[in-house]
N, C-alpha and C positions, 0 to 999 in steps of 0.2 A: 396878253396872255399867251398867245400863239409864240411870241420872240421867245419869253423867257422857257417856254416848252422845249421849243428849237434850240435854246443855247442848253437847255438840261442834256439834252439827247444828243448833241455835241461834244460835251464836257465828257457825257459817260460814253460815247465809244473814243474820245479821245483817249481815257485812262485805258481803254483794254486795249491802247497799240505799244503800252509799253511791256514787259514779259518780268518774270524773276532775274534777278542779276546774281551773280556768284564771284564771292566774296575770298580772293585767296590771298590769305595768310601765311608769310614766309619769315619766321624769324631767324632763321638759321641762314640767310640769303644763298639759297641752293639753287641751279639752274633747274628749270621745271618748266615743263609742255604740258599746253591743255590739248588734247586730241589730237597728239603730233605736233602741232605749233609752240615754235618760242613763247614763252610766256613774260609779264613783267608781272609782280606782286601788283592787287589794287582791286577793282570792281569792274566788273565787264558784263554788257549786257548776253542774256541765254537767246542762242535763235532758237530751240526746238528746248521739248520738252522729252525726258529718258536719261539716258545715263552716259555723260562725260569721263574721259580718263585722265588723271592727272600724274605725269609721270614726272621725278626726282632723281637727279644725279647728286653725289657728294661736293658741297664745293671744296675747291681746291683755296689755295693761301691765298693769300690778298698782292702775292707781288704777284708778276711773271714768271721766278724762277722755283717759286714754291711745287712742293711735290705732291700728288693724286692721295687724294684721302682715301687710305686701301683698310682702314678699319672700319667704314659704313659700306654699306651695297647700294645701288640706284633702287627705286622703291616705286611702285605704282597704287594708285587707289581708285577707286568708282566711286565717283559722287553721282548722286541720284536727283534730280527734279522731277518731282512729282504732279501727275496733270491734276489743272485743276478741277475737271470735268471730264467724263468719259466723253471718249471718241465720236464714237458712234449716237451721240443724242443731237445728230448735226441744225436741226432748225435750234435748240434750245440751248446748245453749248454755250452761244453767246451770254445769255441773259443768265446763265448758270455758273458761268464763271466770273461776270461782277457781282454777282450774288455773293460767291466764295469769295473775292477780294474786299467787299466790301466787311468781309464778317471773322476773315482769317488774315486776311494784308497781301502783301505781293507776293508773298511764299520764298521771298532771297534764300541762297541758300550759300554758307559758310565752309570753305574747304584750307587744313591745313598743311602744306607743304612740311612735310622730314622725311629723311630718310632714316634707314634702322641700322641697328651696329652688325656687322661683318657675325656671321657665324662663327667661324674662325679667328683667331688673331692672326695679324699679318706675319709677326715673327714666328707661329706656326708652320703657317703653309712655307714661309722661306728655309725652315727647316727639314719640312718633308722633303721638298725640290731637290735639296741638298743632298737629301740619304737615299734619293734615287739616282742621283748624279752618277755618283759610280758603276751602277746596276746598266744608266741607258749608254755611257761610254762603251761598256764589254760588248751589250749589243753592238754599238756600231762596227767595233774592231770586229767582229764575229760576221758580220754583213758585211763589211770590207775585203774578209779572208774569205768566204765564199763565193766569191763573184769570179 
């Protein structure tokens, strides 16, 4: 009776050393950091519990000589893991959070990598550039003749 008690109380603090894991989803295969770090698409274990960043750049073409995708913008989001116990119930957190796992699951939590489309269109802004082209030239001859 004692063994099988002991492998009980084995088993259940075994399950509370693993945490939520977070689930990133990339269909668009975009370069993306989680909290600064390179990231690859897949599941990865959460050390802490609070709020992650997941940052997105536009990916570019599939060769080498392809050109920067200037119609999306790089894009950030907060994903949230939620504790599964308050803090501060420190003798009772334990037995309060396989309480909660056993009764809600591991709490994973699911993040989608995209970025969003350009405010602007690119032929836009290449055209504003343009109609000021002439405006920042006279400045410079103007700062050239007064020198």
């Amino acid at each position: 009776m004692a063994l099988r008690t002991s492998r009980l109380v084995v088993a259940a603090l075994g399950a509370a050393c693993t945490g939520p894991s977070l689930h990133v989803d990339n269909p668009g295969d975009h370069p993306f950091f989680v909290d600064g770090v390179e990231a690859k698409a897949g599941t990865r274990s959460f050390r802490y519990y609070g709020t992650t960043r997941v940052d997105a750049l536009p990916a570019d073409g599939k060769d080498r000589m392809a050109r920067p995708d200037w119609s999306h913008r790089p894009t950030s989001q907060m994903v949230e893991v939620p504790h599964p116990a308050t803090p501060w119930l420190f003798p009772l957190d334990l037995p309060l959070e396989l309480l909660s796992r056993v009764f809600h699951g591991r709490g994973d939590v699911t993040a989608v990598v995209g970025v969003e489309p350009s405010a602007t269109p690119p032929s836009t802004a290449t055209e504003t550039s343009n109609l000021e082209l002439a405006a920042m030239a006279e400045r410079a001859r103007t700062a050239r003749i007064s020198r």
